[in-house]
C-alpha positions, 0 to 999 in steps of 0.5 A: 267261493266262499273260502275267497271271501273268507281270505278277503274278509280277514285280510287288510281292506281294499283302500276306497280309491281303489274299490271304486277303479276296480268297480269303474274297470269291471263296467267299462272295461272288457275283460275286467277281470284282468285287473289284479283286485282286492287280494293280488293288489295287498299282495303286491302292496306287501311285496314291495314294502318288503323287497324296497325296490327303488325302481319297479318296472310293469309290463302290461298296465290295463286299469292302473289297479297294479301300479298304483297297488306297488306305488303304494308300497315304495318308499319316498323316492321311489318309481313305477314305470308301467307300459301298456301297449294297448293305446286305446285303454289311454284314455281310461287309465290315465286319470285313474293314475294321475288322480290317484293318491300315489300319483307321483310314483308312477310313470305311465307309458304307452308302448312295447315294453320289450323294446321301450324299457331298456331305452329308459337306462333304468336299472330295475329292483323289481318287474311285474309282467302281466302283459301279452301272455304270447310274448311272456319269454321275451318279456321275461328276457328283456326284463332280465336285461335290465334287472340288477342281480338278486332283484325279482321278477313278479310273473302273473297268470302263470297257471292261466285258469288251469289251462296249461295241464288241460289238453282241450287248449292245445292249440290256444295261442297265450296258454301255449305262450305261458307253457312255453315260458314256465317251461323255460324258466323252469331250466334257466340258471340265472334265476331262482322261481317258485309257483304260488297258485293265487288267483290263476298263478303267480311266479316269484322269480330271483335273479341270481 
């Protein structure tokens, strides 16, 4: 869309390291499109710089373009520890990371981040869930677990390409996962949330 373009044109560019994963993701990878790219990544970048968290936990690390778009934005110190359950996408996104300029501020981790990251005994400042969209509310449980009061939860394709007001997907398993959990949070009082419609949606979410 033009209007797309006009936003990516005026905003900071993408670094080079990341244009080119982002190019090697789309060829190599099915579904490339999940990778955060240009905009969702100077997003993240930006959130992190100014919520400051010492630890982010990522749930669902496909390409490594989010991770390392968030290590980007921590301060000296600080750690990205992303899961990706899919052990098969290992033997793509490893150099990625480990190559990356922010390299040793991420911990990449194959496994299921729901049971997994609450044996890390970490305390988290800040969660980014871009997993399986069928397990969003456990997801989003397990992250409330290990999140320090007032620190934030990062939900992505809460809107799911508008999937989730168009009744032709009824039966479609991940849009009635996200339904079920923005129906949820929509009630839960140990948070505060807000919807931005970026990309396919992305809620913003505060434990209180």
């Amino acid at each position: 869309m033009e209007i797309d373009e006009y936003i990516l044109q005026h905003i900071d560019p993408e670094p080079e390291y990341l244009y080119r994963l982002w190019r090697a993701t789309n060829i190599h990878m099915l579904h490339g499109r999940m990778a955060s790219g240009h905009l969702q990544g100077r997003l993240l970048k930006m959130l992190v710089t100014m919520l400051r968290p010492k630890n982010v936990l990522e749930v669902g690390t496909f390409s490594g373009y989010s991770a390392i778009c968030m290590a980007e934005g921590l301060d000296e110190g600080g750690m990205v520890y992303t899961f990706e359950i899919n052990d098969e996408q290992e033997d793509f996104t490893r150099p990625w990371i480990e190559q990356s300029p922010v390299a040793d501020k991420i911990r990449f981790l194959i496994g299921d981040a729901i049971t997994e990251a609450p044996l890390l005994g970490v305390t988290f400042d800040l969660v980014f869930i871009d997993g399986d969209k069928r397990t969003y509310r456990q997801t989003c449980e397990m992250a409330l677990s290990v999140l320090r009061p007032g620190g934030f939860i990062l939900a992505d394709n809460t809107l799911w390409d508008g999937h989730v007001v168009d009744a032709a997907y009824d039966k479609d398993p991940q849009t009635r996962g996200i339904r079920e959990f923005n129906d949820w949070l929509r009630h839960d009082p140990r948070v505060e949330r807000v919807i931005l419609p970026l990309r396919d949606g992305l809620t913003l979410i505060r434990k209180l």
